[in-house]
C-alpha positions in Angstrom: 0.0 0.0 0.0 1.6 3.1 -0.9 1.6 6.3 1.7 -1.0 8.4 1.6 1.0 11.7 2.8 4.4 13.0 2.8 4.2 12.9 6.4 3.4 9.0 6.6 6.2 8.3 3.9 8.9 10.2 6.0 7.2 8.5 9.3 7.9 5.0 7.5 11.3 5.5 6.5 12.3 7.1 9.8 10.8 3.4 11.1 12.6 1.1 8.4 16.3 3.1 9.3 15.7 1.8 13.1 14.3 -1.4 11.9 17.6 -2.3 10.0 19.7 -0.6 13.1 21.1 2.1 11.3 19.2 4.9 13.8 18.7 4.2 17.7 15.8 3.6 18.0 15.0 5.9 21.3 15.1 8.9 18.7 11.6 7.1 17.0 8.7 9.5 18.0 5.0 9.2 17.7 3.6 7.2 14.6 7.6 5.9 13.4 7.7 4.5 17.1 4.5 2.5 16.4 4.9 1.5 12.7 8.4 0.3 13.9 6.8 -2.1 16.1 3.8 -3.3 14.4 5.4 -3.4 10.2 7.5 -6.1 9.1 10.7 -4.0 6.8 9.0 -5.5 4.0 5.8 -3.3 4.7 7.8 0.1 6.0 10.1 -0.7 2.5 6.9 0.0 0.6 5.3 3.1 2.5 8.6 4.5 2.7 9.4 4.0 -0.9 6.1 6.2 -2.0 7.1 9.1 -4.3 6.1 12.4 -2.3 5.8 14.3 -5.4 1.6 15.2 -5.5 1.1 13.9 -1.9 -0.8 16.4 0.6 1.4 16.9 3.7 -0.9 15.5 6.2 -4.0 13.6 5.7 -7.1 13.6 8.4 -8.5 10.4 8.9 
């Protein structure tokens, strides 16, 4: 599934870096620090390789 904001793709990939240890992973904050706990890499790999060219910013739910 492919990121529905800029802020979810940067969110994912902020995840997948502490996922594959290169970031610590006490500098995750709100939704990275939940995605990098509940996604398998395979699944952050996919939001965070979303293009954010077109994507709004933020996206209410």
């Amino acid at each position: 599934m492919p990121a529905k904001s800029a802020a979810q793709q940067k969110a994912a990939g902020a995840a997948l870096s502490a996922k594959r240890g290169d970031t610590p992973k006490s500098d995750l904050k709100g939704a990275s620090k939940s995605m990098e706990k509940s996604m398998t890499e395979a699944e952050l790999e996919e939001l965070a390789s979303t293009k954010r060219k077109g994507k709004p910013d933020h996206v209410s739910n």
